[in-house]
C-alpha positions in Angstrom: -10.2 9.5 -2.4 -6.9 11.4 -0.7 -8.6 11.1 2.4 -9.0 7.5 2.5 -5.4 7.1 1.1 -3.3 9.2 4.1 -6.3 7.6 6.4 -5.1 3.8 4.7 -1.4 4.9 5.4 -1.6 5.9 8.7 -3.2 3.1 10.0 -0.8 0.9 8.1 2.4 2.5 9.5 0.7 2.8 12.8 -0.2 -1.1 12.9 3.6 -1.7 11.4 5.0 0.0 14.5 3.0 -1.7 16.8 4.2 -5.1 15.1 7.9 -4.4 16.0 7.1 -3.4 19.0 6.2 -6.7 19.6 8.5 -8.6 18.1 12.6 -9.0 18.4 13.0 -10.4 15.0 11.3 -12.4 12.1 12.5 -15.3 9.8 11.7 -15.7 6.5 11.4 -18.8 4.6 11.1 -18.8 1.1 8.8 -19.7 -1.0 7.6 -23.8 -1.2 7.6 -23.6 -4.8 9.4 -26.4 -5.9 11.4 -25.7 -9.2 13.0 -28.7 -11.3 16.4 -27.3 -10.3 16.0 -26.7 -6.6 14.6 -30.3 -6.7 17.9 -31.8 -9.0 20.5 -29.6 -6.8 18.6 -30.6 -3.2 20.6 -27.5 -1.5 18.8 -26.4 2.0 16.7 -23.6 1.9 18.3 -20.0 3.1 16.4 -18.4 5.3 16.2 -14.4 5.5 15.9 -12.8 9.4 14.9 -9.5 10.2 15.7 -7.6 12.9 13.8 -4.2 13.2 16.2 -1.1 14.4 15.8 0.4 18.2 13.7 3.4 16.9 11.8 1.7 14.2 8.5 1.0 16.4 8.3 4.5 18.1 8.8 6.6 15.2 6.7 4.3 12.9 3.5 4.5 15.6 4.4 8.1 15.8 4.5 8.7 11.8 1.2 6.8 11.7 -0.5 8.5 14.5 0.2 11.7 12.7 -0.4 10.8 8.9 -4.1 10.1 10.5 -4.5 13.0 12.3 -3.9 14.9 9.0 -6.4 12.3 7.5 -8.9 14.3 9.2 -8.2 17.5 8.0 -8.5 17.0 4.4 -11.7 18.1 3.1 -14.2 15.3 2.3 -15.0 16.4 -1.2 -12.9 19.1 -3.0 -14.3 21.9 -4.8 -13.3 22.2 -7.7 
């Protein structure tokens, strides 16, 4: 079960890197639920942008890379 979970991680964080690698920001909208007072007050909706740091993608990819390396090394079953 560990080994799955650090395998899980690492190829989340790895993917995550990669992802801001590839991208110079995102914009979040919110949500399209429509609530009886966001419909009676009409204001626009605010949107949320993201802007992922210089060494987010490198050190993210590199965290990953590692976290599944260690992956490996865990034992498959643990005696016990």
């Amino acid at each position: 079960m560990w080994r799955s979970f650090f395998l899980e991680l690492g190829i989340y964080c790895f993917l995550l890197g990669v992802e801001c690698l590839a991208i110079d920001k995102a914009v979040l909208t919110p949500s399209s639920e429509v609530t009886p007072a966001a419909f009676a007050s009409r204001v626009a909706p605010v949107y949320r942008e993201v802007t992922p740091p210089e060494w987010a993608p490198w050190s993210l990819m590199s965290a990953g890379a590692v976290v599944v390396l260690y992956s490996f090394t865990i034992p498959k079953k643990i005696q016990g």
